[in-house]
C-alpha positions in Angstrom: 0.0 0.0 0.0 1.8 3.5 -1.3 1.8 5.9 1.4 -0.7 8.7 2.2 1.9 11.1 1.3 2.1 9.7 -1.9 -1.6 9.0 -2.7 -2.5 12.8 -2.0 0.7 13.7 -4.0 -0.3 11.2 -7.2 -3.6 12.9 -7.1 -3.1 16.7 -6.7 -0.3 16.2 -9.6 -3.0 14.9 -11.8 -5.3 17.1 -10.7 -3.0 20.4 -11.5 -1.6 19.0 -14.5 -5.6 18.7 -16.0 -6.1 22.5 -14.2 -3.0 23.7 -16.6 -4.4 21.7 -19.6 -7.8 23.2 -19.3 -6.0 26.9 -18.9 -4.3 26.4 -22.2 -8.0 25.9 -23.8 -9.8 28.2 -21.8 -7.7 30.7 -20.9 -8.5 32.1 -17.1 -11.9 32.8 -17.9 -12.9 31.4 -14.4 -11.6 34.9 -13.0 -14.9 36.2 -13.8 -16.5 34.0 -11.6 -17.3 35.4 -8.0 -16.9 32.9 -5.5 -20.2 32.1 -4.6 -20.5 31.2 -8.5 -17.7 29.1 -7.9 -19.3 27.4 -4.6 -22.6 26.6 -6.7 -20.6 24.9 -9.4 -18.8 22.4 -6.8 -22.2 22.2 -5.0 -23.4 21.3 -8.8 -20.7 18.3 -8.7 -21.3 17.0 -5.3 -24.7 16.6 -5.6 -24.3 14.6 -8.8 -21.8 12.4 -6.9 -24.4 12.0 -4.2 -27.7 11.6 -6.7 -25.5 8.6 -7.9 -24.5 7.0 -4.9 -28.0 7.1 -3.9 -29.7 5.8 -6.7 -26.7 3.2 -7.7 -26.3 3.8 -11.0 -26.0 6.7 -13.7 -27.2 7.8 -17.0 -24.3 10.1 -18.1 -21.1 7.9 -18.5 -18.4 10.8 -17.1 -17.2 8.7 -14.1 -17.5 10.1 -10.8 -13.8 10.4 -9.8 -13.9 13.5 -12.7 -16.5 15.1 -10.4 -13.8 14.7 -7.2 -11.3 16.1 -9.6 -13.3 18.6 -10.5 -14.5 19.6 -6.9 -10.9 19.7 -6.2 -10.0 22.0 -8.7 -13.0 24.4 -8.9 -12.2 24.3 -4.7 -8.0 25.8 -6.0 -9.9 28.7 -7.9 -11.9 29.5 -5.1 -8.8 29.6 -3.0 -7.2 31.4 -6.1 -9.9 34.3 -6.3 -10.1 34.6 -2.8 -5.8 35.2 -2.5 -6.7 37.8 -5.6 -9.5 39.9 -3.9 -10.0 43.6 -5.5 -7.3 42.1 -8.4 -9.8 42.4 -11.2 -7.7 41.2 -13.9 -9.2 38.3 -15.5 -5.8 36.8 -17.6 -2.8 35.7 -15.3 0.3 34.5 -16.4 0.4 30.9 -16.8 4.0 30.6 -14.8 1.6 33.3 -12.3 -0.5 30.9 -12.2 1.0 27.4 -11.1 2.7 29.2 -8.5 -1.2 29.9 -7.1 -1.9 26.7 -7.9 0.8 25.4 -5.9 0.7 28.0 -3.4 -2.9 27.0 -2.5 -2.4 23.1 -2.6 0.6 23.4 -0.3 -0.9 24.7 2.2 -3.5 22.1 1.9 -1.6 20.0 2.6 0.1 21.1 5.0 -3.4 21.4 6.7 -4.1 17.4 6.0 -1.1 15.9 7.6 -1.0 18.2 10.7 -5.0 17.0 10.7 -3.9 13.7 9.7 -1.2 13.7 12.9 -4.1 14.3 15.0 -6.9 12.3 13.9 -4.6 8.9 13.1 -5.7 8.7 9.3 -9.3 7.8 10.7 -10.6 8.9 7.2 -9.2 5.7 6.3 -12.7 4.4 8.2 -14.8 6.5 6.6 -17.1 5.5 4.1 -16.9 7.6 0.7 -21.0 8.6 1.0 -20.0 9.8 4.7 -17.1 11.9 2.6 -19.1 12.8 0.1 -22.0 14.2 2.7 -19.5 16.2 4.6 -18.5 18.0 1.3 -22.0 18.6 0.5 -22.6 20.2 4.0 -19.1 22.3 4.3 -20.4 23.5 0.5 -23.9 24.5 2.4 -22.2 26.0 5.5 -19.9 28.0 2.9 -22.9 29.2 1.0 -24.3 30.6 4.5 -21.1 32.2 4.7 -21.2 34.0 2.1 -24.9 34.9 2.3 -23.7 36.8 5.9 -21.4 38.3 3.6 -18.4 36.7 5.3 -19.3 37.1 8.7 -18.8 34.3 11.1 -19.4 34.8 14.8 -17.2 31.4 15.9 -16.9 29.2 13.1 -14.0 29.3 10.6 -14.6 30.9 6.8 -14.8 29.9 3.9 -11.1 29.6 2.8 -10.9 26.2 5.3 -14.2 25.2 4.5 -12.6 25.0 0.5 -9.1 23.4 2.1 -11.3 20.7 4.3 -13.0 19.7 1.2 -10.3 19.9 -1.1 -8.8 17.1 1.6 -12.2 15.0 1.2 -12.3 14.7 -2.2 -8.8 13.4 -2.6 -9.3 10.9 0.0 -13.0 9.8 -1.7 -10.3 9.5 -4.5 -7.9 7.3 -2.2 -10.7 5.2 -0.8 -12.5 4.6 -4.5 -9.0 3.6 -5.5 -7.4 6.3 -7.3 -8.1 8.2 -10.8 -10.7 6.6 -13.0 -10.9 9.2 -15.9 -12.7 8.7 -19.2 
């Protein structure tokens, strides 16, 4: 069994490397989104992950995994736009941009194996519908977030709410045994 280390790492690589190839085609035109935009669209991929787990079967062939890859990456931007706030520019240098990119993920990552140091890897235990609602209710808590306009009286904002489910859909990835892509 490869490491966690090297699970998360295998992932996020692949992960970043599709983010880059989709920037060549599409330029940065996810800059225009505003973050709650960006929250409905990994809300959007969530649910479908859920709707399928639920019912057991799909009727659009795009295999799951993309979503957690998707969720993933849509979850960087956020992080991205948030780090840019009152940057209105929509194009960024590509070489800009992996440094975000990597920026972000590191201290993601960071975040999972100090939280990984704690909790003993007891994701491990978790099954990938328990995953898979705790990303759909950190996406809920996030939108409430952002319908205070940011405000929070005790509970953290919505920069770890993106990092914790950044974490949870690279270990859904782990636990459904890696990258399936089409």
């Amino acid at each position: 069994m490869k490491s966690t280390e090297a699970e998360y790492q295998e992932i996020l690589q692949y992960c970043q490397d599709l983010f880059t190839k989709k920037n060549k085609d599409y330029g940065t035109s996810w800059r225009i989104l505003r973050i709650p935009s960006i929250t409905d669209q990994i809300f959007i991929k969530a649910q479908r992950i859920r709707t399928i787990q639920d019912k057991g079967f799909q009727k659009v062939e795009e295999d799951v995994s993309t979503e957690f890859i998707g969720i993933i990456n849509y979850c960087v931007m956020a992080l991205i736009q948030i780090s840019l706030t009152g940057q209105d520019h929509v194009d960024i240098d590509p070489n800009e941009l992996g440094d975000l990119y990597n920026g972000q993920v590191n201290e993601v990552k960071e975040l999972l194996f100090n939280k990984n140091h704690d909790y003993g890897e007891a994701w491990r235990d978790m099954r990938v519908s328990s995953m898979t609602d705790i990303i759909l209710m950190k996406l809920l808590r996030i939108k409430q977030i952002e319908d205070n306009q940011g405000f929070t009286l005790v509970s953290e904002g919505v920069k770890a709410g993106y990092q914790d489910i950044i974490n949870y859909a690279v270990f859904c990835l782990i636990k459904s045994n890696g990258l399936k892509t089409n």
